[in-house]
C-alpha positions in Angstrom: -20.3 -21.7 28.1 -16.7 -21.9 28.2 -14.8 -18.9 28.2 -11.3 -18.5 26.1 -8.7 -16.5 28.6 -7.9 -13.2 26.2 -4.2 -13.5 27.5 -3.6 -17.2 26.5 -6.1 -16.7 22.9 -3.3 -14.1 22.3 -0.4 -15.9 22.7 -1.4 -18.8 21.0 -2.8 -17.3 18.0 0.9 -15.0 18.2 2.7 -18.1 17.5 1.3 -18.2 13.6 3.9 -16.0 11.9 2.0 -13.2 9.5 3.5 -11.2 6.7 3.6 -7.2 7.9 1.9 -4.9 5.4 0.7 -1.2 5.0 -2.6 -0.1 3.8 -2.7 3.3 2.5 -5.8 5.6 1.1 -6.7 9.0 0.6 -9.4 10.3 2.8 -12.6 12.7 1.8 -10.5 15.7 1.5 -7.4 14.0 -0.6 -5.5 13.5 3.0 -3.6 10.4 3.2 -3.6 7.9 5.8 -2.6 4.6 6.4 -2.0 1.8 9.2 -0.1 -1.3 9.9 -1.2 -4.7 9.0 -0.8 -8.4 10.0 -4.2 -9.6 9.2 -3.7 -9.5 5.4 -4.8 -12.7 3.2 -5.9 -13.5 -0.2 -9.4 -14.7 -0.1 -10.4 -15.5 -4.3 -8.7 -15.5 -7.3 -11.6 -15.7 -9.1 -12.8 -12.3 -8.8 -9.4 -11.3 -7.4 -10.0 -10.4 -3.9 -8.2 -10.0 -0.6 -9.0 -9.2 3.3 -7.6 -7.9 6.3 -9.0 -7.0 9.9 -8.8 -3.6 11.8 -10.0 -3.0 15.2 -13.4 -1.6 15.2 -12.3 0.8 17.5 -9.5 1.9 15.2 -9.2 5.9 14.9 -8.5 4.4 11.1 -12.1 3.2 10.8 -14.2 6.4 9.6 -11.8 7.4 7.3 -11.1 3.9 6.0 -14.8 3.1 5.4 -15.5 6.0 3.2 -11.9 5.3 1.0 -13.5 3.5 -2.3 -10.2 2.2 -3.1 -6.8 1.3 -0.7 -3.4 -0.2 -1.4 -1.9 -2.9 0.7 2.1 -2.4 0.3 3.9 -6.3 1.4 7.2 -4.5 3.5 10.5 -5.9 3.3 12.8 -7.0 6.2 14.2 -4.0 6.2 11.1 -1.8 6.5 10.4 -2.3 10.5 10.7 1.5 10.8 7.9 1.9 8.2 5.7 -0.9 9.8 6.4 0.8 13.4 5.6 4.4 12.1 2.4 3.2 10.8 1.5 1.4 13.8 1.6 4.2 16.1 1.4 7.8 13.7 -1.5 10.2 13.8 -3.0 10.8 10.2 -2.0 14.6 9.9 1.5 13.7 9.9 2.2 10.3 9.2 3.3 10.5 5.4 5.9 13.7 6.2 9.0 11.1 6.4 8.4 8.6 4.2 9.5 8.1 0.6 6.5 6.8 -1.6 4.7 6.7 -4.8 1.2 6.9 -5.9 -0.6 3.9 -7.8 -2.6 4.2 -10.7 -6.1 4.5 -8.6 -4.7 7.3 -6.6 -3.5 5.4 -3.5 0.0 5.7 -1.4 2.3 3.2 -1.9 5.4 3.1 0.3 8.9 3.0 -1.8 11.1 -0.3 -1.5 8.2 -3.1 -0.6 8.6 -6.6 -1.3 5.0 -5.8 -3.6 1.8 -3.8 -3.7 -1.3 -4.0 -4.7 -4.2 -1.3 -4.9 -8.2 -2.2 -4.2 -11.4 -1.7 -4.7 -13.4 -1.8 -1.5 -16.3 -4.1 -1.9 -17.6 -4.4 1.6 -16.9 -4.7 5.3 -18.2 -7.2 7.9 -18.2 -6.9 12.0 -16.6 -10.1 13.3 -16.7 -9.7 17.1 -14.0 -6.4 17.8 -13.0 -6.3 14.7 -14.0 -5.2 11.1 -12.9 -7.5 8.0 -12.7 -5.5 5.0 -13.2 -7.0 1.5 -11.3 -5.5 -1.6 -10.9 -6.2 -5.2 -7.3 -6.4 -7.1 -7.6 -3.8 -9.3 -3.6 -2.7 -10.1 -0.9 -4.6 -8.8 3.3 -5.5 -9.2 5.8 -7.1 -7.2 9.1 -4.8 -6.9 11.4 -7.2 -5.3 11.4 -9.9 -7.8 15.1 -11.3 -6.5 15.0 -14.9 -4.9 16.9 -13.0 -1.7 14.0 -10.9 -0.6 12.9 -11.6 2.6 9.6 -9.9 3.8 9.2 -8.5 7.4 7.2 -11.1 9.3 4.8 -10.3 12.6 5.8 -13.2 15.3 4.7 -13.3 19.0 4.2 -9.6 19.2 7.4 -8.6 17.5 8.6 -7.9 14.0 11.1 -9.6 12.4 13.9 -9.9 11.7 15.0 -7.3 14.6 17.5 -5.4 12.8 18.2 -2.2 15.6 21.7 -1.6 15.0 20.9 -0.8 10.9 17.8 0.8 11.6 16.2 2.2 8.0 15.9 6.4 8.3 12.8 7.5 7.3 
């Protein structure tokens, strides 16, 4: 069997540019949580559905899998602090410094996205370390509708664009 160094599987798969997004739910006791995201895609129109993948050994996971419904909020170019906060925030606190609203289902959606969407969790599947989480469109709108947005973009392990002298505060 040939085995795939995890080094060079990285950096080849790192040279396909993702969009950066944050999904966002409330937890058995009303807490909000989210995470970071590059592994967002549409999967069907027909129902509406999307996926994304999370690390089975995310501390995300629990919480996550109990959620019946999640947004996924598309950032802008100028959201790297949010997609940064989200990447590395423990749940208790991670919603103190950022500016949102709440969807229709319930769900956290952070202010000044490109778009958002809220879902219906349908199922999950293990696919090697990671999970891949089905959801169902249920609400959804863009907010940027101006030919000039530009959304934040996951590329060879960095975001960009790489905008650290107007850094956003949270």
């Amino acid at each position: 069997m040939i085995r795939v160094d995890d080094a060079k599987f990285k950096q080849v798969v790192g040279c396909f540019p993702t969009g950066v997004a944050v999904v966002a739910w409330r937890d058995m006791e009303s807490r909000l949580t989210g995470i970071t995201i590059s592994s967002f895609t549409s999967l069907s129109l027909d129902p509406p559905l999307i996926l994304f993948c999370l690390n089975k050994n995310s501390r995300r996971w629990g919480s996550l899998r109990q959620a019946e419904y999640f947004s996924v909020t598309i950032l802008d170019h100028d959201q790297g602090d949010i997609c940064r906060h989200f990447a590395r925030h423990a749940q208790q606190t991670q919603w103190d410094e950022i500016d949102y609203d709440t969807g229709p289902l319930g769900c956290p959606i952070p202010n000044d996205a490109v778009a958002w969407m809220e879902c219906r969790r349908t199922r999950y599947y293990l696919g090697g370390d990671h999970y891949i989480i089905l959801g169902q469109v249920m609400t959804l709108d863009v907010e940027k509708k101006s030919d000039a947005t530009r959304p934040l973009l996951y590329y060879r392990s960095k975001i960009f664009p790489e905008n650290k002298s107007a850094k956003k505060k949270l």
